[in-house]
N, C-alpha and C positions, 0 to 999 in steps of 0.2 A: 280808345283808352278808357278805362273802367276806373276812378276813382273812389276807391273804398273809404277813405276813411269820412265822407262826406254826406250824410242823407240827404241834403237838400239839393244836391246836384244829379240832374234823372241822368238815367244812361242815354238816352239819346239828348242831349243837351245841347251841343252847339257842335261845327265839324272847322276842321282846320286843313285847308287846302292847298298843296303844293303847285304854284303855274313858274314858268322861264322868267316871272319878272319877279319873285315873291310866294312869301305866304300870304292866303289869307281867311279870316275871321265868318263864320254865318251862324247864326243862329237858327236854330232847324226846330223850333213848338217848345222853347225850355218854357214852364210854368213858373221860376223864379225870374226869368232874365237872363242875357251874356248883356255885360257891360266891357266896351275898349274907351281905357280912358276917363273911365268915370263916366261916360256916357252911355246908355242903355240903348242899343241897334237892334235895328228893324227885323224880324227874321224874313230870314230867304235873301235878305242883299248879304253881298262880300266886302269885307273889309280889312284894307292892307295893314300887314303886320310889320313894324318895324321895331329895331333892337331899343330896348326899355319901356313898349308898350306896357300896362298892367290889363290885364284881362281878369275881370271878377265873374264867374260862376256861384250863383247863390249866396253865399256869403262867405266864399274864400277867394284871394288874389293870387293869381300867377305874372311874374315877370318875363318879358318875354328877352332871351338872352343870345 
């Protein structure tokens, strides 16, 4: 997904992964940061998404619904 209205979020920025038990979270080289939670993760590990998570990309929030 291509987020236009945002320059500080690169296009390859973080990936969101479908398994049998969940979504989940990685961050793949973003130069601002993915934060879940208000907390700033590691790239390259996965982290589980559940319903009302916030996910910040640079400096906009997504809820996760």
């Amino acid at each position: 997904v291509v987020i236009p209205f945002s320059k500080t979020i690169g296009r390859r920025h973080c990936k969101i992964t479908r398994k049998p038990e969940g979504y989940y979270l990685s961050d793949i080289g973003s130069s601002n940061g993915t934060y879940l939670n208000n907390t700033r993760i590691k790239q390259g590990e996965e982290y589980r998404l559940r319903k009302g998570d916030m996910i910040r990309l640079a400096d906009n929030d997504f809820r996760v619904v």
